[in-house]
N, C-alpha and C positions, 0 to 999 in steps of 0.2 A: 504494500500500500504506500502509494507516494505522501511527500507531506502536506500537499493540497485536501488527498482524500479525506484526510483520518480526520482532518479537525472539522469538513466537512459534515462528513459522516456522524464526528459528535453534535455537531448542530443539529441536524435530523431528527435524530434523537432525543437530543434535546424538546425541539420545538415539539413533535410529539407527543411530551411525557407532557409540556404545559398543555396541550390542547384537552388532550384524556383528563388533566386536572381542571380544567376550566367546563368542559362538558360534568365531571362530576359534582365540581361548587356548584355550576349552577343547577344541578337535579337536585341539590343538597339544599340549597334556595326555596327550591319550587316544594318541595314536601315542608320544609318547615314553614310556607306561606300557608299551604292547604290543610298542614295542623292545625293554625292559630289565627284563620280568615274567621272565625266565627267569637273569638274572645272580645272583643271589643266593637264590634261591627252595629249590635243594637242601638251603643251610646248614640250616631248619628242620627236614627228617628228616636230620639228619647221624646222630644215634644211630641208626637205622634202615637207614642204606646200612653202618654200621659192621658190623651183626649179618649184612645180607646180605652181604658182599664179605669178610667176615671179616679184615679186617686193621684195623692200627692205628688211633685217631684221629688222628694227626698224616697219618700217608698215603691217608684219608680225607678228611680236610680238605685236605690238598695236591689231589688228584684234583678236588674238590668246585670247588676255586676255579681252577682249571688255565682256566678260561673268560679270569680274567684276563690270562694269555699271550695269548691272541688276540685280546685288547682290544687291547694294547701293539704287538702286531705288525702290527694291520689298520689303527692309527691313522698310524703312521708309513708302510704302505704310501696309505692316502690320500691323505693329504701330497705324496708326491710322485708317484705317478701319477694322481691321483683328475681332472687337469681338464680330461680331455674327456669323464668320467659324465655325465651329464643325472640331476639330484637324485632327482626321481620315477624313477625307471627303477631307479636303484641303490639306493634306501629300497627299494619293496618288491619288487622281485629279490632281496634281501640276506634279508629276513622271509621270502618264499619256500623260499629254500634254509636257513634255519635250521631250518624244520619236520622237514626230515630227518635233522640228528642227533638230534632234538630226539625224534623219535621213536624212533630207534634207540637211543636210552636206557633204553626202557622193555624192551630183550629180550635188554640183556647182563649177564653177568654178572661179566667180565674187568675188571680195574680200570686194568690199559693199557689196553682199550678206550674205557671209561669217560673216564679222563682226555684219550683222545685226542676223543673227541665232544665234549667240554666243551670244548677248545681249539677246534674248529671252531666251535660254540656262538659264541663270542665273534668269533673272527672275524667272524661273521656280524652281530651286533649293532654290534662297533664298526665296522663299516664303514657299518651303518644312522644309527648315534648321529650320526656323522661328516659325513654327506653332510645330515641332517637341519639338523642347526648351519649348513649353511652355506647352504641353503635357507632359513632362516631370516634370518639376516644379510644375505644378496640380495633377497630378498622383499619386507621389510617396510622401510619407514623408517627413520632411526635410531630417532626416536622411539618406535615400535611395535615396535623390534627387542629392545627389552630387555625391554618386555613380553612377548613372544614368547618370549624366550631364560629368562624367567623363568616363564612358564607349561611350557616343557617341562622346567626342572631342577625344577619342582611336581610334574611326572606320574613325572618319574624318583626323586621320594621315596616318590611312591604305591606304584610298581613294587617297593619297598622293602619294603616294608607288607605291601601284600595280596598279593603273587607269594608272602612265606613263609607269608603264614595260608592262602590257598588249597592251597599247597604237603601244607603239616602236615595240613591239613582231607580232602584227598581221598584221601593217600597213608593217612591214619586211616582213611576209610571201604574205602575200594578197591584197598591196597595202592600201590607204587611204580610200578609198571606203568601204569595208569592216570593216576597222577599225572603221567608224563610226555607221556602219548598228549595231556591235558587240556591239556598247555602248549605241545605242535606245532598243537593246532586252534587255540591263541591266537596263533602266530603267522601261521597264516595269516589271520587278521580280519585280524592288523597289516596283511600285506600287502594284503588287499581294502583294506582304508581310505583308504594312501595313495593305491592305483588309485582310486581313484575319488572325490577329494577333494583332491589334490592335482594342481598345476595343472606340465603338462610345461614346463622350464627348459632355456638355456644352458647348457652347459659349466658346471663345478661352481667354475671359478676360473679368470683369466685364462690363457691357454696360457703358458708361459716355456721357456725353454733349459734342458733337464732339468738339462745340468750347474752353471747359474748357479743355478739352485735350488736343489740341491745345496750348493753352493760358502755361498749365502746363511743354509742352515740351520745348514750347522756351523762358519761362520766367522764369522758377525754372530748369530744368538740364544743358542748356546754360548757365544759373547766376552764376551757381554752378565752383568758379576755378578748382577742384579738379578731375569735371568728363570734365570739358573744355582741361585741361592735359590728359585723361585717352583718350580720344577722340583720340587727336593728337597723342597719343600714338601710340594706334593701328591703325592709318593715317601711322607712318613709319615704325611698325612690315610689314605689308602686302607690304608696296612700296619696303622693302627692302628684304624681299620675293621672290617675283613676279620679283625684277627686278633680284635678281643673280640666282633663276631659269628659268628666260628666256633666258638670256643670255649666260648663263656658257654653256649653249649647244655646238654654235659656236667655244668656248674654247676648249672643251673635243674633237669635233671631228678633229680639227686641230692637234690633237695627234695624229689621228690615231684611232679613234674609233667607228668602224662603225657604221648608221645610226640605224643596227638590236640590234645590242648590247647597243643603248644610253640607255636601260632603264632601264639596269642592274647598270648603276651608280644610279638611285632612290634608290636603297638599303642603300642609306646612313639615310634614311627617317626612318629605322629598330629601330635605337636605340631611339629614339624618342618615337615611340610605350611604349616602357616600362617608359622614363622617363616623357612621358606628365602628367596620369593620378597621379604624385605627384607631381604636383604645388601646389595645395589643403596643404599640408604638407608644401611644402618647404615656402610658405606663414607666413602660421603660424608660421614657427616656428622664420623666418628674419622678417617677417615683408612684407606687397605686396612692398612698394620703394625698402628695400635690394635686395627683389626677384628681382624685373624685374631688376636691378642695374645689378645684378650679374649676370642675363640669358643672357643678351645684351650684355655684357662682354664679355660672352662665344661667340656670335655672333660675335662680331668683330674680335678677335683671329681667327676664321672661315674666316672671310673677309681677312685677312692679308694672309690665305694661299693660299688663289685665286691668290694668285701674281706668286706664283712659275708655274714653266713649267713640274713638275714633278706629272704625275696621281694621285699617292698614295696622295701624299699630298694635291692636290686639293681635291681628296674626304675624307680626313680626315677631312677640312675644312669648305668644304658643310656638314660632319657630324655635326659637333662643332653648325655649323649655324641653322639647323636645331631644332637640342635639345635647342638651345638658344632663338628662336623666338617661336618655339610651345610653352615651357614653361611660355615665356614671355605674349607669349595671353591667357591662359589660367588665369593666375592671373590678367590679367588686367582685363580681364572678369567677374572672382569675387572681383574684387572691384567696377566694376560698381555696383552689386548686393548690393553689400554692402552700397556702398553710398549712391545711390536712395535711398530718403524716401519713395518715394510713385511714381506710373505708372513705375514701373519696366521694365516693356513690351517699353513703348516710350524712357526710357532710353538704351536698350538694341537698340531700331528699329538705335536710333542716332548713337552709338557705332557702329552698323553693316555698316551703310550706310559709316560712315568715315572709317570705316577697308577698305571697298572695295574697295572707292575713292581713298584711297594710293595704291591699289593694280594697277590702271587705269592708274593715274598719272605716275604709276613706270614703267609701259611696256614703255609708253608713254617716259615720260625723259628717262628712262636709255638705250634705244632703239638708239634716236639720240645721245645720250654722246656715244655710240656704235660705231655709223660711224661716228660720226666727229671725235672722239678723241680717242677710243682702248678701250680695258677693263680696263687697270689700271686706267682709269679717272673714268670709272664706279664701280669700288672697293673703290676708295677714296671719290666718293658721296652717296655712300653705307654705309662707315663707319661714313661720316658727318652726316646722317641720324640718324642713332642707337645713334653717341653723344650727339645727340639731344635730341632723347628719352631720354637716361640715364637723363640728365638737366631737362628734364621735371618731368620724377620720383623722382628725389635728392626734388621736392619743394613739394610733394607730403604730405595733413597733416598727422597724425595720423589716422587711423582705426574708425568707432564710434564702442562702445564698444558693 
């Protein structure tokens, strides 16, 4: 082989191995979009399930997010029973059975109902989210696992995005009914995709002594102050989340902005897309405390615009908030990794369970601070949140090397 060929030839090659991995991020993309198209997607007709269920917006928006209980609850039951699933099996068996409450939303009109479909809802997704993670982490490399891990918290901003404008857009054209019929056929794509594109796997985590696992979750990663902070953390990324995306609705459309058009303000979700998958980076290069310091930063500045009465500015703000809390979880995310010595998987199941519980919590509180007292009181315990956080990250130790 001459010496034109060879370095030639590794080119090839090279280019090659990027394509196969760019074809695989982005399948990696598109499943965790078709997980998590359905988590947040109602928020967009929250005015709309208002007028149909006739009750409050605070127990509309409780009902609306109730999906988050069954995040919380199915992360922590995978944790500890999840590992003798086989990945492919429980990904889309889980998309499977989501279709049907999924569809049984579209013909009730009971708001216990309601919320009780929404909580199955979630289950069913965190248990997809769940086993997807760790399919991902077993799979690929380390190297390719962050790419991985980083193309599918990319499809779950997408999921952000376009689950509320499709949301807004069909329930405009066709009613709520439809709306939801359109988001059970979406789960079951999810589920064809993985069948038949993902490749069948081992047990989902080494088998262990349920009770030493046990014993391992709540006596080493609860002892641990630093994943005790990281917890709470992502306890008020999600509450403060959840709660200025539930609420800011009622805001935008007291401007003037109709019910069909509300999900065209989710485009603020866009910029996000490109800057989540470099937390990874922006970590590294501050530090995970500077990071989240500074994402959460950015979030409040976002919070602060929610005050004004003028559109643009409101959605520059929910921009700002956005880029500031995705980033923010994503580095908290790999500090958990990092921290964890050892049962990654139960450190991860705790981390999930309290993200969601502040996701609950925050429909919940920011709902009633809603009608008793205005949105400015729910912007001010939005920003006590986040300061919170920041205080939590500032005691945050050093990295282990």
């Amino acid at each position: 082989m001459t010496d034109i060929e060879q370095p030639l030839k590794a080119f090839v090659h090279v280019r090659t191995i990027v394509r196969a991995d760019s074809w695989q991020f982005g399948l990696i993309a598109l499943i965790a979009f078709l997980t998590l198209v359905d988590l947040f997607a109602a928020q967009a007709v929250l005015p709309s399930l208002v007028e149909r269920f006739h009750v409050s917006r605070a127990a509309m928006g409780s009902a609306v997010n109730a999906s988050t209980f069954g995040m919380a609850i199915a992360g922590l039951l995978v944790a500890f029973f999840g590992s003798d699933i086989d990945r492919r099996n429980g990904i889309w068996i889980s998309l499977a059975i989501l279709s049907i409450p999924t569809t049984l939303l579209a013909f009730t009109d009971n708001i216990i109902v309601f919320a009780t479909l929404r909580v199955l809802q979630g289950l069913c997704m965190s248990t997809a989210f769940t086993l997807t993670a760790a399919y991902l982490s077993e799979r690929f490399s380390a190297g390719k696992a962050a790419g991985a891990l980083a193309a599918y918290v990319t499809g779950n901003v997408a999921s952000n995005l376009f689950g509320r404008i499709l949301s807004a857009a069909v329930a405009g054209i066709g009613g709520l009914s439809l709306n939801f019929l359109m988001f059970a056929v979406l789960n079951l794509l999810g589920a064809a995709l993985v069948w038949f594109t993902l490749k069948r796997t081992a047990s989902m985590m080494p088998a262990n002594n349920r009770g030493s696992l046990t014993m391992r979750i709540w006596h080493v990663h609860l002892a641990d102050p630093d994943l005790r902070r990281v917890f709470m953390i992502g306890f008020l990324i999600l509450f403060v989340f959840i709660g200025t995306y539930t609420y800011v609705n009622f805001q935008i459309v007291a401007l003037g902005v109709p019910p069909m058009a509300l999900g065209l303000v989710y485009l603020v979700f866009l910029p996000s897309m490109v800057t989540t998958p470099f937390a990874g980076k922006l970590a590294s290069y501050v530090g995970p405390t500077a990071g989240i310091m500074l994402t959460l930063a950015m979030a409040i500045i976002g919070l602060l615009a929610l005050l004004s009465a003028n559109l643009p500015i409101i959605l520059s703000g929910l921009t700002l908030i956005a880029i500031g809390t995705f980033l923010a979880q994503a580095i908290a995310t790999g500090t958990i990794g990092r921290r964890a010595i050892s049962d990654k998987a139960g450190a991860s199941g705790i981390y999930l369970a309290s993200y969601y519980t502040g996701g609950m919590i925050g429909s919940l509180a920011l709902g009633q601070v809603y009608d008793d007292f205005g949105w400015s009181a729910c912007v001010l315990v939005l920003i006590a949140a986040l300061a919170t956080a920041m205080l939590l990250a500032s005691s945050l130790s050093a990295p282990h090397p």
